[in-house]
C-alpha positions as CSV (number, residue, x, y, z in Angstrom):
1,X,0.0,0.0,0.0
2,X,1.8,3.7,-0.3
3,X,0.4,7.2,-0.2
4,X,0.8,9.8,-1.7
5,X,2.7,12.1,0.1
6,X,2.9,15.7,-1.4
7,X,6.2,17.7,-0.4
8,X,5.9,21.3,0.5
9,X,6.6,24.2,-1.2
10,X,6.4,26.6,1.4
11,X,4.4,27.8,4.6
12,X,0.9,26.4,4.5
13,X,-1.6,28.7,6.9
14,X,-4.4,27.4,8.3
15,X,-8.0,28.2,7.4
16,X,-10.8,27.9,9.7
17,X,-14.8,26.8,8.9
18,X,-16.2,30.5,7.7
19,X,-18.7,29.6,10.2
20,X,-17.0,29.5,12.9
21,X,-14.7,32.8,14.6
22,X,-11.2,33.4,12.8
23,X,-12.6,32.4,9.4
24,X,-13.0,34.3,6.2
25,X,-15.1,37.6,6.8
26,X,-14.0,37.2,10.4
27,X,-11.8,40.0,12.4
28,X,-10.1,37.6,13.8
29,X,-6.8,35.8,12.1
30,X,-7.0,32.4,10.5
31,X,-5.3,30.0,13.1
32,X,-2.3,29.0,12.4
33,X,-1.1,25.1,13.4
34,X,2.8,24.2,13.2
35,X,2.6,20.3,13.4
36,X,6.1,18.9,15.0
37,X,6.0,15.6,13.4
38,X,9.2,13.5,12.0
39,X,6.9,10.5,10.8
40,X,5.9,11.1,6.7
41,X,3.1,9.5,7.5
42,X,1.9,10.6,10.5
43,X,2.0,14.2,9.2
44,X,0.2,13.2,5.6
45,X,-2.8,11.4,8.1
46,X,-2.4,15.0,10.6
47,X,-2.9,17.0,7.4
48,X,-5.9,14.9,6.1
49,X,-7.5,15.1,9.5
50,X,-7.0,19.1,9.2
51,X,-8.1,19.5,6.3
52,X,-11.2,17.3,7.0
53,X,-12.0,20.4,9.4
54,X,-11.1,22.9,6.8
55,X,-7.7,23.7,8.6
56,X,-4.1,23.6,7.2
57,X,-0.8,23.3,8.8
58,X,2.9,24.4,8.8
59,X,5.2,20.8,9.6
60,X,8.7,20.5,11.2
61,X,10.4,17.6,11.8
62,X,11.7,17.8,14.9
63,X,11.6,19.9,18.4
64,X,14.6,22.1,17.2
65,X,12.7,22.9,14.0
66,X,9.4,24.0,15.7
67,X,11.3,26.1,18.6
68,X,12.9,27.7,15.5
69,X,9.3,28.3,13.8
70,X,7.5,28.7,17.1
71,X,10.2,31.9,17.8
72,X,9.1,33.9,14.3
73,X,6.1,34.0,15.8
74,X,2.2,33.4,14.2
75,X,1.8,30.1,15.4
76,X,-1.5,29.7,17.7
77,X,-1.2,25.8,18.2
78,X,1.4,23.3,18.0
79,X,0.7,19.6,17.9
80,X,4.0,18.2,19.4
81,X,5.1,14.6,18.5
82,X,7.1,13.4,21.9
83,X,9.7,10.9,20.1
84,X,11.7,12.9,17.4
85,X,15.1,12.8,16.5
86,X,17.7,15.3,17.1
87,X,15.4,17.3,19.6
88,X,12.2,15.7,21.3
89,X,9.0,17.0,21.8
90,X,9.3,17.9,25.7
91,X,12.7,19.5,25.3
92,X,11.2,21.6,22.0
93,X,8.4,22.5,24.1
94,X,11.1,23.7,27.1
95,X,12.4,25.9,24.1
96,X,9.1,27.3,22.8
97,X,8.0,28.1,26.8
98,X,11.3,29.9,27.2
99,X,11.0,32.2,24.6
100,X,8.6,35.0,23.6
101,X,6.3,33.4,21.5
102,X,3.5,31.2,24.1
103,X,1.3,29.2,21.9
104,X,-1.0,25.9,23.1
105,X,0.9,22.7,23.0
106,X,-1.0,19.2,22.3
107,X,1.1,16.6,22.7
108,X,1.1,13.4,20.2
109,X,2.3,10.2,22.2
110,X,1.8,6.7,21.4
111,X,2.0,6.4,25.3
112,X,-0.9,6.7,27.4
113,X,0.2,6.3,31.0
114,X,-0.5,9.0,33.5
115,X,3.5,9.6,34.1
116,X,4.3,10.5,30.4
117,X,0.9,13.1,30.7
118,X,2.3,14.3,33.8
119,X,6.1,14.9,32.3
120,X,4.4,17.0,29.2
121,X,2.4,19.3,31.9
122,X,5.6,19.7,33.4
123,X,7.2,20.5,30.1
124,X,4.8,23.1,29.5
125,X,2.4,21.2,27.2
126,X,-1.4,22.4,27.5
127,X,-3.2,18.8,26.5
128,X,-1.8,15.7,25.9
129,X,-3.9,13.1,22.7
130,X,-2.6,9.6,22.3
131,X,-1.9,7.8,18.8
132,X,-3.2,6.5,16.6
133,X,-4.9,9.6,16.6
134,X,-8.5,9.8,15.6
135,X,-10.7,12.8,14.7
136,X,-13.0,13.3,17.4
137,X,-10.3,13.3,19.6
138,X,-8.4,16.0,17.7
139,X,-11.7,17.8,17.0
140,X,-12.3,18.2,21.1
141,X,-9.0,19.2,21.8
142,X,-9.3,22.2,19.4
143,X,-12.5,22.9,21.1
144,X,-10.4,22.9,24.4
145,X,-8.1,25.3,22.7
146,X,-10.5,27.8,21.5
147,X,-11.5,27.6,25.0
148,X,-8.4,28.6,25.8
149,X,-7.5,31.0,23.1
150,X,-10.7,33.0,24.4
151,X,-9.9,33.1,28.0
152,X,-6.7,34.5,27.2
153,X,-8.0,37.1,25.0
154,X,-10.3,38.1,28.0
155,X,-8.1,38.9,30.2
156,X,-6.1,42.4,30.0
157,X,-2.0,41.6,29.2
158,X,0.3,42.9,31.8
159,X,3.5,44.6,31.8
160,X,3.7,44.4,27.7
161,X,3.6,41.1,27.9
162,X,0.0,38.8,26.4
163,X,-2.0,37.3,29.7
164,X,-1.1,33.7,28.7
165,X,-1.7,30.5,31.2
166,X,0.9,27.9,29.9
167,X,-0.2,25.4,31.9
168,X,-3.7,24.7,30.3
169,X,-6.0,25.9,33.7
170,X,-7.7,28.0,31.4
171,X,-9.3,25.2,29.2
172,X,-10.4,21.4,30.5
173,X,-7.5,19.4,29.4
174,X,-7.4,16.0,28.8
175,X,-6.1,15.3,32.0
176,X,-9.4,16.0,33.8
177,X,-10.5,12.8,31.4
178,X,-9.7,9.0,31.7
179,X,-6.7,8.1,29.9
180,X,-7.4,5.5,27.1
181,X,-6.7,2.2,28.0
182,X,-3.0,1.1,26.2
């Protein structure tokens, strides 16, 4: 069996539903995803998945490489593979939370045992999905980002810097949930 996998050209920005805030006709931006994926596949079934909910995404293959993107700035959401070469996903997410640029974390493990959940909270990662990952899960842990995203834009920034809570007690996370079985 093979995919087709399409390389790149450039940048892909996300698109949200033009029903829904932060689409087109909207005052809002579109959201922008950076998916931190080193798996070909993975990121062609991440894209599918996006696209299935009229969103696009920007891809790096490893921590280093979304860190690097993350630090341009733009990026709203980043869906964080934990095992990557070079750079993993906790220590790309240490990079992201120390620099200027805050956006919500999901982490993307095949592990689903409360110690690895508890090691990307302390990373700084704002909800945690397990693989294989399947659309309703992805589609409720946007929902617990725009959650998020409209908290934060609620409350007044301080000191020049944007009112962000990187450690998800804005929105429900996942780990108010049952963790799926492994």
């Amino acid at each position: 069996m093979t995919l087709p996998l399409k390389r790149a050209a450039g940048p892909r920005t996300a698109r949200r539903p033009p029903t829904q805030p932060g689409g087109e006709g909207s005052d809002t931006k579109p959201l922008q995803i950076l998916v931190a994926e080193d798996n070909r596949i993975n990121q062609r079934l991440l894209e599918l998945m996006l696209a299935k909910l009229n969103l696009k995404a920007e891809f790096a293959g490893d921590g280093q490489q979304a860190a690097e993107r993350v630090a341009l700035g733009g990026i709203d959401l980043v869906l964080m593979d934990l095992q990557m070469p070079e750079v993993d996903g906790l220590e790309g997410t240490r990079r992201i939370r120390s620099g200027a640029h805050q956006p919500y974390i999901v982490a993307l493990t095949a592990f689903a045992f409360s110690s690895h959940q508890r090691e990307c909270e302390a990373a700084g990662m704002n909800d945690f999905l397990t693989k294989p990952i399947r659309l309703p899960e992805l589609q409720a842990s946007l929902e617990r980002f725009e959650g998020f995203r409209q908290a934060v834009h609620a409350r007044p920034a301080t000191a020049g810097h944007a009112a962000i809570d990187t450690t998800g007690a804005a929105a429900q996370t996942s780990s108010e949930q049952p963790l799926p079985s492994p």
